[in-house]
C-alpha positions as CSV (number, residue, x, y, z in Angstrom):
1,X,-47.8,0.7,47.5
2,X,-44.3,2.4,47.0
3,X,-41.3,0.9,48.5
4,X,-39.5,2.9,51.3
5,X,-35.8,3.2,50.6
6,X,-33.7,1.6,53.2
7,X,-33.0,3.5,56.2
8,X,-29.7,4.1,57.9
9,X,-31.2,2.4,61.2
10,X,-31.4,-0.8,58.8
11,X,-28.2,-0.6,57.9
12,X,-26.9,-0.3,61.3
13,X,-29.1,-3.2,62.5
14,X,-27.7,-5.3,59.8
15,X,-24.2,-4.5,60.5
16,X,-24.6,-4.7,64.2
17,X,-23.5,-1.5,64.8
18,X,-24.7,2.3,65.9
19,X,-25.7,4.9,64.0
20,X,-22.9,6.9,64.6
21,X,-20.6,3.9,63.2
22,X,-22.9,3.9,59.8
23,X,-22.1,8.0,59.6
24,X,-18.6,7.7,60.5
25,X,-17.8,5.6,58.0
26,X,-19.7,7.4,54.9
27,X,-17.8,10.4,56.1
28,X,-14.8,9.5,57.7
29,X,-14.3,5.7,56.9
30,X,-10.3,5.8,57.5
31,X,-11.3,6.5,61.4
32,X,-13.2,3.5,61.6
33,X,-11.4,0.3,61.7
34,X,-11.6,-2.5,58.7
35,X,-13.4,-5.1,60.1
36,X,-16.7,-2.9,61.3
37,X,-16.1,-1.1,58.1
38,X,-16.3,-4.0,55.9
39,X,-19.8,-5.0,57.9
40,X,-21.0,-1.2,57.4
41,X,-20.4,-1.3,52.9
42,X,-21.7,-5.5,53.3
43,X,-25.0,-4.2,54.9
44,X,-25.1,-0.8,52.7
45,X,-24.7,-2.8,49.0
46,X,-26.6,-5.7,49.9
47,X,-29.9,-3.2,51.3
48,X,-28.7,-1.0,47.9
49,X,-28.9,2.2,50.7
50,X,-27.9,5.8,49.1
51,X,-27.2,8.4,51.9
52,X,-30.3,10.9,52.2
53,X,-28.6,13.9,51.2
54,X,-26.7,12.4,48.2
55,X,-30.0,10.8,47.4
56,X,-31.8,14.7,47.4
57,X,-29.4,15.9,45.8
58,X,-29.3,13.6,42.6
59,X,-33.0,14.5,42.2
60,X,-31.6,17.7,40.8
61,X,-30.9,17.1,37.1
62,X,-27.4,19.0,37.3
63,X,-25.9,17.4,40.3
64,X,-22.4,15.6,38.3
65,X,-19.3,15.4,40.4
66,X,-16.0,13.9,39.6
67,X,-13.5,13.0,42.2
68,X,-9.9,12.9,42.1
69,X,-8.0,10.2,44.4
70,X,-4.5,11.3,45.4
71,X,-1.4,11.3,47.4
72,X,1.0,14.1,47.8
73,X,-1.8,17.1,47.2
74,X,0.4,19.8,47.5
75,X,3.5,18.5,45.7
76,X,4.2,20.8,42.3
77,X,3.9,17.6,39.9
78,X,0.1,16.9,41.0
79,X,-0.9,20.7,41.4
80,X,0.3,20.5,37.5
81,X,-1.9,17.4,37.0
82,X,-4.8,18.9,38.8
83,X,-4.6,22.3,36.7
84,X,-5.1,19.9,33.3
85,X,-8.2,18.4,35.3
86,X,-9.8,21.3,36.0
87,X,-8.8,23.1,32.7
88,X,-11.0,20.3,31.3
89,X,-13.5,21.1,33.7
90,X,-14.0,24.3,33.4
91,X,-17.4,25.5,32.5
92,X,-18.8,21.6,32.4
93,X,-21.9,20.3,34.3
94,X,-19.6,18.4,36.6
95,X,-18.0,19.8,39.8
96,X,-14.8,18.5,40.6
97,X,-13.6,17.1,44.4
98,X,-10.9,16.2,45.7
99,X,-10.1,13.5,48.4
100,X,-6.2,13.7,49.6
101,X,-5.1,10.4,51.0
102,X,-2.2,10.7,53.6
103,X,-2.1,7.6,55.0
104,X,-2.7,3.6,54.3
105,X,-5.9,3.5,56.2
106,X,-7.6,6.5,54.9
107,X,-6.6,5.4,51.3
108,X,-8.4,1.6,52.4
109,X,-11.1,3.9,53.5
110,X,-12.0,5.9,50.7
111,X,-11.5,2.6,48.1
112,X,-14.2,1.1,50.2
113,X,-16.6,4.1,50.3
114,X,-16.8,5.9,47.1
115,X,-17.8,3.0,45.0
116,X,-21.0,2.4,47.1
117,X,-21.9,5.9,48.5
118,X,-23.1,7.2,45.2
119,X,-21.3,10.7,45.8
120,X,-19.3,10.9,42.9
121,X,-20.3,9.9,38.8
122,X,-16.8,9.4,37.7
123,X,-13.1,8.4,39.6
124,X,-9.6,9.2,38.5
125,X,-6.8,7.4,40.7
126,X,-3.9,9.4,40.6
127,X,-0.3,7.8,41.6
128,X,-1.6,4.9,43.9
129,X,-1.8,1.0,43.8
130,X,-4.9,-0.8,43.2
131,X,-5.6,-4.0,44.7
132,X,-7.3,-6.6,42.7
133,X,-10.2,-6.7,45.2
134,X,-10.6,-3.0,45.5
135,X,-10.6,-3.0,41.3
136,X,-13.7,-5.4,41.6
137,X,-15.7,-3.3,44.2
138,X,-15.4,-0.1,42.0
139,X,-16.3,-2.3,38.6
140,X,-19.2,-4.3,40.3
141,X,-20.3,-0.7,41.4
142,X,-20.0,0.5,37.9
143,X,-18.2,3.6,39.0
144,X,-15.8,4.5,35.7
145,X,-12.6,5.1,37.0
146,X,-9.3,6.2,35.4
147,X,-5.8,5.4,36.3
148,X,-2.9,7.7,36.4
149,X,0.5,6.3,36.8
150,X,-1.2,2.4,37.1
151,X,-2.6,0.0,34.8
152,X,-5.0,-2.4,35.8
153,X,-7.2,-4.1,33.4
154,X,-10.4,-3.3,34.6
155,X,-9.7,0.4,33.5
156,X,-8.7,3.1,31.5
157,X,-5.0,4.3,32.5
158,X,-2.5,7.4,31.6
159,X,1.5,6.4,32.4
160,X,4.9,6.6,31.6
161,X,7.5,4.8,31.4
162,X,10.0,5.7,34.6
163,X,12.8,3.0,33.2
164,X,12.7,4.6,29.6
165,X,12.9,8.0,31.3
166,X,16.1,7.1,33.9
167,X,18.2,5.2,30.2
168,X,16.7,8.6,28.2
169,X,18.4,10.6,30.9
170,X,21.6,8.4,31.2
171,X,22.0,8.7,27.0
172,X,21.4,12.5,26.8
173,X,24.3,13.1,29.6
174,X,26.8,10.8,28.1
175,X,25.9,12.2,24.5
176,X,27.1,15.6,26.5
177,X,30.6,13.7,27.3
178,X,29.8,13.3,31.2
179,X,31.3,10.2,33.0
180,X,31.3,10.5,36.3
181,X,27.5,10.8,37.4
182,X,25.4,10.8,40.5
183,X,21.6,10.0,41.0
184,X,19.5,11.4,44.0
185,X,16.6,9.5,44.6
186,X,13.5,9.4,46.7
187,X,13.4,6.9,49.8
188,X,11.4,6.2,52.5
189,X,8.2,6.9,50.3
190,X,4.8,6.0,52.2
191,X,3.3,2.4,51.4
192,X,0.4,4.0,50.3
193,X,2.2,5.2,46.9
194,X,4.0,4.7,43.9
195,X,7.3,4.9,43.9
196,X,8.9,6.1,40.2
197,X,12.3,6.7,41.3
198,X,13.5,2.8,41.5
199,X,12.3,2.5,38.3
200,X,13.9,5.5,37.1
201,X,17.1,4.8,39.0
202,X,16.9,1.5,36.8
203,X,16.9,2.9,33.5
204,X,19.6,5.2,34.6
205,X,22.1,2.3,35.7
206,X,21.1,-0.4,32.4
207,X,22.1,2.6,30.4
208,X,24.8,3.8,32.1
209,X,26.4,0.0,32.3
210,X,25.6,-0.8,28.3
211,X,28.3,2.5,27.4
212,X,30.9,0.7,30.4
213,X,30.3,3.7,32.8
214,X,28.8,1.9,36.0
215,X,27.2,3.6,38.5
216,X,28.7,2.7,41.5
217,X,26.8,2.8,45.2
218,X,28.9,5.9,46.5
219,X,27.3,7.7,43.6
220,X,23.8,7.0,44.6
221,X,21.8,8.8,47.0
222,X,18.0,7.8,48.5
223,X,16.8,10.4,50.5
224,X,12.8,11.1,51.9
225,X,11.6,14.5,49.4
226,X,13.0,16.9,52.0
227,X,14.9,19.9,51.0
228,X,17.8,19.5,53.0
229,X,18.4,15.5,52.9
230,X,18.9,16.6,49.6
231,X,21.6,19.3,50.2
232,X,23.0,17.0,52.5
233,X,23.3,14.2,50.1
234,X,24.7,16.7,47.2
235,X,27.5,17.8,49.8
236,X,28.2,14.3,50.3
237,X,29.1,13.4,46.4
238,X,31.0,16.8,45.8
239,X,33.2,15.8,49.0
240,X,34.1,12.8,47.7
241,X,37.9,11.9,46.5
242,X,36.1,12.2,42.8
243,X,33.1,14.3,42.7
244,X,30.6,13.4,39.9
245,X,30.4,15.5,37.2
246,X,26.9,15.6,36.8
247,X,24.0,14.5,38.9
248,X,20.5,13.3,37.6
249,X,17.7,14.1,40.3
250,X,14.5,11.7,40.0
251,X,12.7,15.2,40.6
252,X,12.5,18.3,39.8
253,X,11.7,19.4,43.6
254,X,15.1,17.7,44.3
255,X,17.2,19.0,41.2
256,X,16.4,22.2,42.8
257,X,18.1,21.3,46.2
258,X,21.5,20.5,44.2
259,X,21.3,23.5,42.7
260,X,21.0,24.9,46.3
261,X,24.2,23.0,47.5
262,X,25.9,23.9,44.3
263,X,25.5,27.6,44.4
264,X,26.6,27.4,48.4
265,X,29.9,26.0,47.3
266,X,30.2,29.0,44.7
267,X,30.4,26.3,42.2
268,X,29.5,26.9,38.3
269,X,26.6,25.5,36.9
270,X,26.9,23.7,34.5
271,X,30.8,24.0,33.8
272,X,31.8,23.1,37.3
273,X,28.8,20.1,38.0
274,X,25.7,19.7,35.6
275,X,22.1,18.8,37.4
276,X,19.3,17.3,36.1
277,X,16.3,17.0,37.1
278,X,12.9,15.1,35.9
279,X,9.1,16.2,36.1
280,X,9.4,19.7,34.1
281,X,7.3,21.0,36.9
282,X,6.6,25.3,36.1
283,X,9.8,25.6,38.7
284,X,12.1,24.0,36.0
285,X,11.2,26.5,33.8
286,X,12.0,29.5,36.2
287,X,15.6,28.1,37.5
288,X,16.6,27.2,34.3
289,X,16.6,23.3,35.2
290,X,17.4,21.1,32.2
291,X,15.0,18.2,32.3
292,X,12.6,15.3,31.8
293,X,9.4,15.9,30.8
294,X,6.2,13.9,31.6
295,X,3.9,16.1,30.0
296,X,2.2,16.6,33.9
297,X,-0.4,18.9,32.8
298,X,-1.7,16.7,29.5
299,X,-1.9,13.6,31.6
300,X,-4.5,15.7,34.0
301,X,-6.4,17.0,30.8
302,X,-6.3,13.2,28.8
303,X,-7.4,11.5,32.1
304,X,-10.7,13.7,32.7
305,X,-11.4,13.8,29.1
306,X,-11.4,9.9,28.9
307,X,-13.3,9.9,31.8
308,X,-16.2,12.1,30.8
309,X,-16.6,9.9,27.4
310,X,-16.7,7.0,29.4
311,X,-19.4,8.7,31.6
312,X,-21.0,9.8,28.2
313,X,-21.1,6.4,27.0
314,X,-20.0,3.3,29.2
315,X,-19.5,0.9,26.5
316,X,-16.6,3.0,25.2
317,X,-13.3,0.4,25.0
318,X,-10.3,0.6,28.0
319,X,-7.7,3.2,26.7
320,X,-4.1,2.6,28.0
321,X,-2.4,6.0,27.2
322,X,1.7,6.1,27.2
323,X,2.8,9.2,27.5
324,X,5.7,10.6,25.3
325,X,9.1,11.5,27.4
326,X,11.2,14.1,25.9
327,X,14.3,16.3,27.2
328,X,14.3,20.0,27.8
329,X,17.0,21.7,27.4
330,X,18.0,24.3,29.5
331,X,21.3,26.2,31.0
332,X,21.9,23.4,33.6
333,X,23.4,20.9,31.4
């Protein structure tokens, strides 16, 4: 006689919960709170339960979907990184989908679903922390996952340096004969993500201190990525007794709110204050911005196309990619 897949009444009888709890948390998992949602995936892996429609659906023979974990969806940098992915994609048998985390809960949420609902082949983790115990769910559920921006031994990963990239940046405006510098920075980021611009800020300050040019804490602004915070804080530096001469921004986004501030103040760019910026986003491009580049678009392309010969063949070795930084000069500098 053939065994009857498990039901979702059993897995709400083994959780001790409704129905409508079980569904919630397949489909909505950050509105559910931890505790019942750790019951819910206990009862699901240990009954092995797929959810009817994804099991109907993987009866067709095309039915491949990769899915993309990420913060800050609409920011230009991961629109950049998403264009590689789906470049990649493009004409493939998989389908590509894309789960936007804006919050803690929901990011707890989806690391706790997607290995065990079976929805998606393959994972990339874009600019987010991975807990150790999250890392072991997605293994044990031999999902193949890819890491941008994080390393973790379990998996494959795509970074950069951000320390390298804040000393590259330092070197490149000293070699330019600039002294007197300012850094705008991101601050208040959500706990959720990754936050490059300490690191970068680093890099900027080690270098910036080996040549005997400190950079001093009047000269250092940490802002939340908002447009105006970021004219604000420009305004700030150029009112002080000695304005900088130069100012790096940790992104490009933010290079472009100097420029804003600058061009308010009818000053000259870059004879009367240079700006840099990091990211080389397609908006650095268009203004002009002189910048660091992180190669946004390759690291979207690389991390699918290590993905899909992972899915191809699982006993492929863990790749840990370091992207090349490299300087583009523009008229802002």
């Amino acid at each position: 006689m053939k065994r009857r897949d498990p039901t979702i009444y059993q897995v709400a009888e083994g959780a001790g919960v409704s129905i409508t709890t079980v569904s919630r948390v397949l489909n909505a998992p950050h509105r559910v709170n931890e505790d019942t949602r750790k019951k819910v995936l206990k009862a699901i892996e240990e009954l092995h339960f797929v959810p009817k429609a994804e099991a109907s659906a993987r009866a067709r023979k095309d039915f491949k979907r990769i899915g993309v974990l990420t913060p800050y969806f609409t920011e230009p940098s991961f629109v950049q990184r998403m264009r590689g992915i789906s470049n990649v994609m493009m004409g493939s048998e998989y389908e590509l989908i894309v789960y936007a985390v804006e919050s803690l809960a929901q990011l707890r949420g989806y690391l706790d679903m997607l290995p065990i609902s079976r929805r998606i082949d393959g994972l990339i983790i874009m600019s987010l922390p991975l807990r150790n115990g999250d890392a072991e769910r997605i293994r044990d559920n031999h999902l193949q996952t890819i890491l941008v921006e994080y390393n973790h031994p379990f998996f494959s990963s795509i970074e950069i340096d951000n320390e390298y990239g804040g000393r590259l940046t330092a070197e490149y405006l000293l070699g330019k004969g600039y002294r007197r510098m300012a850094f705008i920075g991101e601050a208040g980021e959500p706990p959720y993500s990754l936050h490059p611009s300490a690191f970068r800020l680093t890099g900027f300050q080690q270098a910036l201190s080996k040549a005997g040019v400190p950079l001093t804490e009047e000269y250092i602004g940490l802002n939340p990525l908002n447009m105006e915070r970021v004219i604000e804080q420009t305004n700030l530096f150029l009112d002080l007794p000695e304005p900088p001469e130069a100012i790096f921004a940790c992104s490009d986004i933010q290079a472009v709110g100097v420029l804003k501030a600058a061009r308010r103040r009818n000053l000259r760019v870059p004879e009367d204050l240079a700006v840099m910026g990091f990211d080389n986003i397609d908006l650095a491009d268009y203004m002009e911005l002189t910048t660091v580049d992180q190669s946004l678009d390759e690291s979207g392309r690389t991390s699918v196309e290590i993905l899909m010969g992972r899915l191809t063949d699982p006993t492929r070795p863990i790749q840990n990619i370091k992207l090349q930084l490299n300087i583009v000069e523009r008229s802002t500098v």
